[in-house]
C-alpha positions in Angstrom: -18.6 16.6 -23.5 -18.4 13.4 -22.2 -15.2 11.7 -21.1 -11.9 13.3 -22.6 -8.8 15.0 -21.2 -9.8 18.7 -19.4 -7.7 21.5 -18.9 -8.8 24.2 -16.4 -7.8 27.3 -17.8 -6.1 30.2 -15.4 -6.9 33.7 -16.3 -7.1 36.9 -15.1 -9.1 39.8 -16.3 -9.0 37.6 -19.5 -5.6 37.0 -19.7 -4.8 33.5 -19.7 -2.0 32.1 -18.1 1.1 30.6 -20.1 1.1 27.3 -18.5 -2.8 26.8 -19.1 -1.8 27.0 -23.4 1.5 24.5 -22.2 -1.7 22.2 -20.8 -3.9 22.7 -24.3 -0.7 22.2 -26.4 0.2 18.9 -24.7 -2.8 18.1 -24.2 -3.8 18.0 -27.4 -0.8 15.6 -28.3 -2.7 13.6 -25.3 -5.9 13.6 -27.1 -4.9 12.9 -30.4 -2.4 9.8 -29.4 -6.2 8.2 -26.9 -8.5 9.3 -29.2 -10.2 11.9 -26.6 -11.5 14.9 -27.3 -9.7 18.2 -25.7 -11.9 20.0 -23.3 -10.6 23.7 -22.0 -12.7 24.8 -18.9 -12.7 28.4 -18.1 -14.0 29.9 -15.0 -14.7 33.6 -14.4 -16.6 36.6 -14.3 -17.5 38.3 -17.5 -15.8 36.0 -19.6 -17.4 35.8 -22.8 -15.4 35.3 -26.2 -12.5 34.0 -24.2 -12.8 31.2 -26.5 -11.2 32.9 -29.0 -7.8 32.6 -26.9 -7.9 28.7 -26.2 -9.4 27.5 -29.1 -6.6 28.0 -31.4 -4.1 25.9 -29.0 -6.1 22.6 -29.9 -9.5 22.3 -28.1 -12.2 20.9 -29.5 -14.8 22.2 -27.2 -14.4 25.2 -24.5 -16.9 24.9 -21.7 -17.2 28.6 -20.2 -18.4 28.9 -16.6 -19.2 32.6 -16.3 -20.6 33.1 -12.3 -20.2 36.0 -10.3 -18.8 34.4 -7.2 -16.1 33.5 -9.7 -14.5 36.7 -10.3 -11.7 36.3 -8.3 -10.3 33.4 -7.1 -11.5 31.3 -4.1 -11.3 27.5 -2.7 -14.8 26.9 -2.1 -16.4 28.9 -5.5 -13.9 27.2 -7.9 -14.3 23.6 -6.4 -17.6 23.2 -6.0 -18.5 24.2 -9.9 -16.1 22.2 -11.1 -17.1 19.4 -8.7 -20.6 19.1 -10.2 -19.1 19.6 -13.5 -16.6 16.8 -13.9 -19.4 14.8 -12.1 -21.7 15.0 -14.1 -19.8 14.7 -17.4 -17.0 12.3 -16.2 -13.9 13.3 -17.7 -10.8 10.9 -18.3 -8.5 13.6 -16.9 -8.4 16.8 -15.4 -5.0 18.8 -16.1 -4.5 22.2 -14.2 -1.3 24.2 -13.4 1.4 23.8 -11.0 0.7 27.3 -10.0 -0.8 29.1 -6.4 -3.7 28.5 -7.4 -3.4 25.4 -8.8 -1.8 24.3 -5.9 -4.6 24.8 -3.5 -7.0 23.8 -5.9 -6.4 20.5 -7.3 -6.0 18.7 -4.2 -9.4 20.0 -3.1 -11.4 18.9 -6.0 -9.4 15.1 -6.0 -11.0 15.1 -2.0 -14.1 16.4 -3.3 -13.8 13.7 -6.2 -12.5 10.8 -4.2 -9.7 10.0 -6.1 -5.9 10.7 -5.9 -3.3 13.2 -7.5 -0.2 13.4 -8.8 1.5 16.3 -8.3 3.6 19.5 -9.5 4.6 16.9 -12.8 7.0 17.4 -15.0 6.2 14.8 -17.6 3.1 12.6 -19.1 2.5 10.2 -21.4 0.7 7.6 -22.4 1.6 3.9 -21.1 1.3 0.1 -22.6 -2.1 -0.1 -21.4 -3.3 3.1 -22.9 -3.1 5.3 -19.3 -1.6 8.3 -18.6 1.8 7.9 -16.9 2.7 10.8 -15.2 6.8 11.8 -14.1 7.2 13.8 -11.0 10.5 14.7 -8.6 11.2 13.4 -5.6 14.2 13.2 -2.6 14.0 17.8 -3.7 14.4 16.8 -7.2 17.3 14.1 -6.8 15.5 11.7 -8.5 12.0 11.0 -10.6 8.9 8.7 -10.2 6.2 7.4 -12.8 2.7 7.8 -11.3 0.5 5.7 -13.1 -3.4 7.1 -11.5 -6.3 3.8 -12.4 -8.9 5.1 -10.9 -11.0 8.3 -13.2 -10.7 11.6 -13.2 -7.5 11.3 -13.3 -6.3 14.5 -11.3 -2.9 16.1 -11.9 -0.8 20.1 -12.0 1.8 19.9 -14.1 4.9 22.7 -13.3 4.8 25.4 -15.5 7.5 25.5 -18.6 7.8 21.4 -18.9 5.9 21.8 -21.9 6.1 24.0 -25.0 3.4 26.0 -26.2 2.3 25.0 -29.7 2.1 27.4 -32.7 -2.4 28.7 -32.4 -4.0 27.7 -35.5 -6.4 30.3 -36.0 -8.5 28.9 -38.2 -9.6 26.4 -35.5 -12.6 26.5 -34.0 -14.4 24.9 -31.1 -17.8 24.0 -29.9 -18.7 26.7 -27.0 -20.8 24.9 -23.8 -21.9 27.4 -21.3 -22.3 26.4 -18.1 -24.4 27.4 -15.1 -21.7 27.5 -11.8 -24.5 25.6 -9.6 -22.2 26.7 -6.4 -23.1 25.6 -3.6 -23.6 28.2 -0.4 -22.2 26.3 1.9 -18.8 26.3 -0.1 -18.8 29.9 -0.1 -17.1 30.0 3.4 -14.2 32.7 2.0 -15.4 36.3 0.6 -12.1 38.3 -1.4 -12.7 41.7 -0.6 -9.2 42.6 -2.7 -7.1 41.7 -4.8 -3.6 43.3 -4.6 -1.2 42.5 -7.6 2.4 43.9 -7.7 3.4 45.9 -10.8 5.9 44.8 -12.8 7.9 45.1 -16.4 9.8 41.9 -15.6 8.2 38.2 -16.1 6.2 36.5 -13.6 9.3 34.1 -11.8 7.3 30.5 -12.4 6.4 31.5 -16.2 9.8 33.4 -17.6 12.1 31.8 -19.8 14.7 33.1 -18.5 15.8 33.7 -14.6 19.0 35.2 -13.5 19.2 34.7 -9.4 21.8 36.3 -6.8 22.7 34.3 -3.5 25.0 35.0 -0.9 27.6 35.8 -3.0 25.6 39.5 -4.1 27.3 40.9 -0.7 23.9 43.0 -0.1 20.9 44.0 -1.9 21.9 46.9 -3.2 24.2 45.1 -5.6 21.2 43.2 -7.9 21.2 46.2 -10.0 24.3 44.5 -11.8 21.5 41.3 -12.2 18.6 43.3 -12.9 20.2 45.1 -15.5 21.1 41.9 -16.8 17.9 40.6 -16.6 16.2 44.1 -18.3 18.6 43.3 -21.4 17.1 39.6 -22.0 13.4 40.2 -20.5 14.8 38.0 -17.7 13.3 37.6 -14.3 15.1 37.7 -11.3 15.0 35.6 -8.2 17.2 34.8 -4.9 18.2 31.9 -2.8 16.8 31.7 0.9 20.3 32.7 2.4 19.7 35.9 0.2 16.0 36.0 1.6 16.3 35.3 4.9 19.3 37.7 5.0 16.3 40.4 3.8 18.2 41.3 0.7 14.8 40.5 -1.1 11.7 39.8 -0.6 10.0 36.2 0.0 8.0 36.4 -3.5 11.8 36.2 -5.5 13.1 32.8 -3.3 13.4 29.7 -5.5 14.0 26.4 -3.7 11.8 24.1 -2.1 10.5 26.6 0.4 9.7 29.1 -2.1 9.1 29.0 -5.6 10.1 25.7 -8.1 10.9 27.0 -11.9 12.3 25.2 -15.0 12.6 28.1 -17.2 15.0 27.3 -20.8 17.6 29.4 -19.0 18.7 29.9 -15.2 22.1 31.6 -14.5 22.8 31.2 -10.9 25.2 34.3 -9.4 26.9 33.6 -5.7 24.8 30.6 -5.3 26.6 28.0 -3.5 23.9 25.3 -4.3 22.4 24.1 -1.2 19.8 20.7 -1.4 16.9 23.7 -1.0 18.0 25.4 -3.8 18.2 22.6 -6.1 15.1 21.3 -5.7 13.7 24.3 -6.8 15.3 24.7 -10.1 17.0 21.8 -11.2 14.6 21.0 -13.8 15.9 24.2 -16.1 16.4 23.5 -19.1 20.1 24.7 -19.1 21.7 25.9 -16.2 25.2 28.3 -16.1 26.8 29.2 -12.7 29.2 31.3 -11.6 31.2 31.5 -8.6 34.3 31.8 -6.9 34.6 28.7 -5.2 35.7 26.0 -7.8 33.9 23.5 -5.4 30.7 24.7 -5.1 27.9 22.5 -5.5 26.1 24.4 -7.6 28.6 23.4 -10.2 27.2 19.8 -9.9 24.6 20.2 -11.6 25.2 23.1 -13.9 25.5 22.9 -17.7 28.0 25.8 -18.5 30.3 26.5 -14.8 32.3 30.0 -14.5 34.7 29.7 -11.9 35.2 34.0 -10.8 34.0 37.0 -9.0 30.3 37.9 -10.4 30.8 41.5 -10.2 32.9 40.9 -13.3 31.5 38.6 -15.0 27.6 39.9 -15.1 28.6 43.4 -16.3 30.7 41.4 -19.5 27.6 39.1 -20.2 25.2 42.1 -19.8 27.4 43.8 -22.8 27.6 40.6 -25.0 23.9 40.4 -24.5 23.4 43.7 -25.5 25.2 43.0 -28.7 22.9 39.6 -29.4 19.6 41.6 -28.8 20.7 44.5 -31.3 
């Protein structure tokens, strides 16, 4: 288990997270170009077998760390078994997701581990002296950098939906290491009494592959229906710029922009979205971007792939037919 490139696998109640089989698929690509072995770490409660479900996206071992205290989610649990882990086996790199959690726990574990971290990437590859180079935004996503990390582990989340996921291969297998957690009591300064998730039929806003958003322009919340039905047709999610937030037309948990949620799903359609800096930096990394507003000078249009200039309460109920027509 020595050495190799690590991805630390997000799951809940065994479901793993799309950006964690982005991180095997890449990181596979990764392994094969340094000659590493791919290790997927998985941390949980009762999560035997869940080997089954990484294995096939190009590890070569899966190194299950089954602990009660790791049931749900905490700082202090997660770190310190992982801490001890990656110390004692001394991984090249460690690869985990841009996501909440990922977010909060990366940076802990590079303190732990003494080294630095590049973060929320949306690109890696190998350089001319056999290193990982990593690409990140900066300047709210006006322009890029290439992080080059010397010292080891290297430590790095990588923003859901940069990479695709690869086809499983079912007749892979992997070696399965279990692992004692070894956490350490003094870490376990947060108890989770409950976990409250929020039900619904729609995509998860960081993982979908598709995001239709309103802004300003919706007039008031009780006109997203015409975007949610939209959305419904494609198995789109739906999200909302900060004027549309702070004006209480939705809730925090939709707002995409620098102070809320950054996505780079294939498709984002932007509806009454004047394009602020906040908002930009928060989605420009889509894949292909359409807007559609009235104001021929919006700066939304500045970066958009496909621009229609007219009122939205037209235009989504026409796309949401032609839709229709595509998914029959």
């Amino acid at each position: 288990m020595a050495n190799g490139i690590w991805v630390v696998v997000e799951q809940t109640d065994g479901k793993i997270r799309k950006v964690s089989l982005e991180l095997l698929s890449q990181g596979r690509i990764l392994a094969d170009g340094l000659g590493d072995p791919l290790v997927a770490v998985v941390l949980g409660k009762g999560i035997a077998g869940m080997e089954a479900g990484v294995a096939p996206y190009g590890a070569d071992k899966v190194v299950l760390i089954d602990d009660e205290e790791l049931e749900t989610y905490t700082t202090g649990a997660y770190t310190s078994a992982l801490y001890k882990l990656i110390e004692r086996e001394k991984p090249n790199v460690v690869l985990i997701g841009n996501t909440a959690i990922g977010k909060d726990l990366a940076p802990r574990l590079a303190q732990r581990l003494g080294v630095g971290m590049a973060s929320d990437c949306v690109g890696v590859a190998p350089d001319d002296a056999n290193l990982l180079s990593f690409r990140r935004p900066i300047y709210g996503g006006k322009a890029f950098t290439q992080v080059l990390l010397t010292e080891r582990p290297i430590v790095a989340t990588i923003r859901p939906n940069t990479f695709p996921v690869a086809e499983p291969d079912a007749s892979r297998q992997a070696e399965v290491v279990n692992e004692a957690a070894g956490i350490d009591p003094a870490d376990l300064w947060a108890i989770v009494k409950d976990v409250a998730f929020a039900v619904s039929e729609r995509p998860e806003l960081i993982e979908a592959e598709i995001i239709i958003s309103g802004g300003r322009g919706m007039k008031g919340p009780e006109n997203y229906t015409i975007i949610e039905e939209c959305a419904d047709v494609v198995g789109a999610a739906v999200g909302a710029s900060r004027a549309a937030v702070d004006a209480g037309w939705r809730e925090e948990k939709f707002q995409v922009g620098q102070t809320g949620k950054t996505v780079s799903p294939t498709l984002y359609i932007a509806c009454g979205i004047s394009g602020a800096i906040q908002h930009l930096a928060g989605m420009s990394s889509s894949k292909v971007i359409v807007a559609i507003n009235t104001d021929p000078e919006a700066n939304i249009f500045t970066i958009a792939d496909y621009g229609i200039v007219g009122d939205l309460f037209e235009i989504v109920p026409l796309l949401t037919e032609e839709f229709k027509k595509l998914v029959a």
